[in-house]
C-alpha positions in Angstrom: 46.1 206.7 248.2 46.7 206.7 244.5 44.4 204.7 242.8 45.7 202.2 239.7 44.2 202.9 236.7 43.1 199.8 234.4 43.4 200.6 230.5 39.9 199.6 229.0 41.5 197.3 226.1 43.0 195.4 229.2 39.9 195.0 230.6 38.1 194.0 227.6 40.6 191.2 226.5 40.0 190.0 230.3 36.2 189.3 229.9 36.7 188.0 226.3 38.8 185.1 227.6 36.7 184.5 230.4 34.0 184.0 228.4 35.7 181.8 226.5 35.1 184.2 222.9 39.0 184.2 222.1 38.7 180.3 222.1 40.5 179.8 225.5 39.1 178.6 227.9 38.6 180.6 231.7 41.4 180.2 234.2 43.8 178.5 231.3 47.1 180.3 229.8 47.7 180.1 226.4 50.3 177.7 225.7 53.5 179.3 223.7 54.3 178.2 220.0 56.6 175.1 220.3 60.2 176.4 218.8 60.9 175.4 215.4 63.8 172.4 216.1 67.1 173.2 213.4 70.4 171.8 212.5 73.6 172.6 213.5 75.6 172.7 211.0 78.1 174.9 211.4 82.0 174.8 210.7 83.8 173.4 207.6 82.5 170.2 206.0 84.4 168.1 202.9 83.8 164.8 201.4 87.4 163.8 202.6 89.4 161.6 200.6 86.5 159.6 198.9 86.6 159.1 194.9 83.9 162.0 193.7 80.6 159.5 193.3 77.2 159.5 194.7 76.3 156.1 196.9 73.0 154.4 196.6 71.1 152.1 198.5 69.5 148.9 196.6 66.7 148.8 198.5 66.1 152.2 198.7 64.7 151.9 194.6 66.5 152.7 191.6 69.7 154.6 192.2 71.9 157.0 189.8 74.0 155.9 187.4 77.3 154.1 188.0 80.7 154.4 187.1 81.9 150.8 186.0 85.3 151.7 186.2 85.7 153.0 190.0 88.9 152.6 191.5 89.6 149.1 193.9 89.6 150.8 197.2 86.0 152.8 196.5 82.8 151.9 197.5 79.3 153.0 195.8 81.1 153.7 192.5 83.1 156.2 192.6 85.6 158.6 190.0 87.6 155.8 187.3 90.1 157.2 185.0 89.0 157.1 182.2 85.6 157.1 183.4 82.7 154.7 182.1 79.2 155.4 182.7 76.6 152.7 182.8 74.9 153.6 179.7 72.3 150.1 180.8 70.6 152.0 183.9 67.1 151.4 183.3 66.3 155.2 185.0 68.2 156.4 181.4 65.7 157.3 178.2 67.1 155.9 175.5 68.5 159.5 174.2 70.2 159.8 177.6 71.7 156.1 177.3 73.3 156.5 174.2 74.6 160.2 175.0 75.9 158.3 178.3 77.5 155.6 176.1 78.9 157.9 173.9 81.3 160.1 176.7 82.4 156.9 178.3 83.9 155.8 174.7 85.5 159.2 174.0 86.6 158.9 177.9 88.3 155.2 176.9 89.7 156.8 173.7 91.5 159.3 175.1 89.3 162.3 174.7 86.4 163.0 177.1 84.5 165.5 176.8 85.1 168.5 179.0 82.4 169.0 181.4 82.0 172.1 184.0 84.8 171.8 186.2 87.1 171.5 182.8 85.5 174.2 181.6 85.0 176.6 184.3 81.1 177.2 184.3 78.8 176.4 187.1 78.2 172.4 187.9 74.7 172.5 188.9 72.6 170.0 190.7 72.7 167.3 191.8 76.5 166.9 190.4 78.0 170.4 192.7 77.7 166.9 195.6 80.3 164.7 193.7 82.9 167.9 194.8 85.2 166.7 197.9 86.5 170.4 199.1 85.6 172.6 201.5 81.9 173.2 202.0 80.6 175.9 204.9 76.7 176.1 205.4 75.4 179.5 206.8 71.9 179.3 207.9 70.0 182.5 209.1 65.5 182.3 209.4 65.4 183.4 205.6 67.8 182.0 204.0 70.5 179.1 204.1 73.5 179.5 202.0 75.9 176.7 200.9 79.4 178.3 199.8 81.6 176.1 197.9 85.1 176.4 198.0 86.0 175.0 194.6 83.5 177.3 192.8 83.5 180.4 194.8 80.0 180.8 194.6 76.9 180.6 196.8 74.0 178.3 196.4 71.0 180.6 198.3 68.0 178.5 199.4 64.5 180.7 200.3 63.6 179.1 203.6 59.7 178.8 204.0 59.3 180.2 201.0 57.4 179.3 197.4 59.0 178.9 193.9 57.8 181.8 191.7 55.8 181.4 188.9 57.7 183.5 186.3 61.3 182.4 187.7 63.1 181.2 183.9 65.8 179.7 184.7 69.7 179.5 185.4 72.4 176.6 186.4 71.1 175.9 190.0 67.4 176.8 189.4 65.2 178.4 192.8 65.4 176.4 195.8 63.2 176.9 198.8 63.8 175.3 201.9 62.6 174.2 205.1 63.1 172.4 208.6 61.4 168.7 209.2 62.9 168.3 213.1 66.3 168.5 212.5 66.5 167.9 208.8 66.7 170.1 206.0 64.7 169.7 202.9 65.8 171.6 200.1 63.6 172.0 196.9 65.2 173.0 193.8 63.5 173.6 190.4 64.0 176.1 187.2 67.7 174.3 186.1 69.1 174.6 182.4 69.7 171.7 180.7 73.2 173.1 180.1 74.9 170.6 182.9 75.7 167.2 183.3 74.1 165.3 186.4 77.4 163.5 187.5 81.0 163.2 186.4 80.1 160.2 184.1 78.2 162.9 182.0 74.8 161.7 182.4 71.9 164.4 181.2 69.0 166.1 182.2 67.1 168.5 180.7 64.7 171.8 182.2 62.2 169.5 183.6 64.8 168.6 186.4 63.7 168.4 190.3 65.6 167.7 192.8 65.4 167.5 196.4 67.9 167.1 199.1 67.4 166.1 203.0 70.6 167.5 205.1 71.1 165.9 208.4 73.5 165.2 210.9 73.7 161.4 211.5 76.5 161.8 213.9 78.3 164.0 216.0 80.6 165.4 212.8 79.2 163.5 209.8 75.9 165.0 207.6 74.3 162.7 205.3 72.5 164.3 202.2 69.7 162.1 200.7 68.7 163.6 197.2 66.1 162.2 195.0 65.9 163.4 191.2 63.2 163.6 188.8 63.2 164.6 185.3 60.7 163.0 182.8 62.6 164.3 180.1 65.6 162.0 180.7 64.9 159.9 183.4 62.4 157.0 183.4 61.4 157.2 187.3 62.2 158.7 189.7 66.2 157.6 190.7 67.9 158.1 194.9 71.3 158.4 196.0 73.3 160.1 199.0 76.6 161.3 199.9 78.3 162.0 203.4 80.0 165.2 204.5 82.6 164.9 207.4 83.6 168.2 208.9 87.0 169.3 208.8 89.3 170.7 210.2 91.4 172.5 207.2 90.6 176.0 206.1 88.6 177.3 204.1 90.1 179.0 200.5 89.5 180.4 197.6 89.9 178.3 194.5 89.7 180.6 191.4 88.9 178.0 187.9 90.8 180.5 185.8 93.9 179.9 187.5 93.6 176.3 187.9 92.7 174.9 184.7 94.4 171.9 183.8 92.1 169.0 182.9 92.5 166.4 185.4 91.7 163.6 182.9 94.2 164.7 180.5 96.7 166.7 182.3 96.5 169.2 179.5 95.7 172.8 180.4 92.4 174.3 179.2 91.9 177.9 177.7 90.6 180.5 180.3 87.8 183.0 179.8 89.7 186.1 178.2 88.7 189.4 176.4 90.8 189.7 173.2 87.8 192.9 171.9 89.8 196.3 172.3 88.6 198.7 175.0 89.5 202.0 172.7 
């Protein structure tokens, strides 16, 4: 009869665990690594029908800054026409009061001041939540990607990951992410001050942080808390969330170029063009 031959590495490994050397102790198994617990949240998501705003909770501490002029049938503050920030907010630095103050009278008179979706140009964070189209989240174990319908582009998060140390900046900074349970917790840093924070064209400048908790609070509604910090603009530390609801419409392209009238004025805007020769 053949007889089975043992490899010595095998038997090794056995009399270091029965010794307990390895740190597991004789006659137990190792237990397997838990699995890491992540959300599903697949499909198409929008913000529906709602007035673009972000909604706050009182008790939750100081909140963002308000439109005073939000349509009867919306809740949390939402989109007026023309709109009217609360320039009063105590989270505002003085600078960022009176600059707050100063687009909602142009807004009254007539002539507000175009901001990135007039314009074409990137919103940035945390205003890219105020949009109500199509949102698709695609979520792999390196990386989770938010693609926005209105803007065409991808926001890429670096999932257990750290911000670099010689990053610079752009207009949606380096976010890293990771799971807590079934919540995502997004960390964004590195923004240019070149962006407004909301619709009601409240500022921030580079020092801007924010972070954002995605989760499902029911089946076919995600709730993203975000909290903002910017010393440079913001007294404290300021809250807010918004709601996704996932929907059934498809998702399309929605080129800026070719859409460029100013909602708030009805007048069309001037598109990015190349009038420099090519001979």
């Amino acid at each position: 009869m053949a007889r089975s031959i043992v490899p010595r590495y095998f038997l090794l490994a056995s009399m270091l665990i029965g010794s307990g050397v390895l740190g597991i102790p004789a006659g137990h198994a190792q237990a397997p690594a838990p699995a890491q617990t992540i959300g599903d949240f697949s499909g198409l998501w929008t913000r529906g029908s709602v007035a673009q705003s972000f909604f706050r909770e009182p008790e939750a501490g100081p909140g963002p800054v308000l439109n005073l002029n939000p349509p009867p049938s919306t809740a949390g503050g939402g989109a007026g026409n023309p709109n009217r920030g609360d320039h009063t907010n105590p989270i505002l630095q003085p600078w960022a009061a009176e600059l707050v103050l100063r687009r909602a009278k142009a807004d009254r008179a007539g002539r507000p001041e175009l901001n990135s979706q007039s314009v074409c140009r990137p919103y940035g964070l945390p205003f890219i939540l105020q949009l109500n189209d199509t949102v698709q989240f695609l979520h792999t174990p390196d990386h989770f990607v938010v693609l926005y319908s209105r803007e065409g582009r991808p926001r890429i998060i670096h999932m257990n990951a750290k911000h670099p140390d010689d990053f610079g900046s752009n207009t949606y900074g380096h976010s890293v992410g990771h799971w807590q349970g079934d919540t995502l917790v997004i960390d964004t840093v590195g923004m240019t001050d070149t962006t407004w924070v909301d619709n009601l064209g409240t500022p921030h400048t580079d020092q801007l942080r924010v972070v954002e908790r995605y989760r499902k609070i029911s089946e076919g509604k995600i709730r993203v808390d975000f909290t903002v910090e910017d010393p440079g603009a913001f007294t404290t530390p300021w809250s807010a969330y918004v709601v996704y609801t996932q929907s059934g419409g498809d998702y399309f392209e929605q080129p800026c170029a070719e859409n460029n009238v100013n909602t708030l004025t009805g007048f069309e805007q001037d598109i990015p063009r190349d009038d420099t020769p090519d001979f």
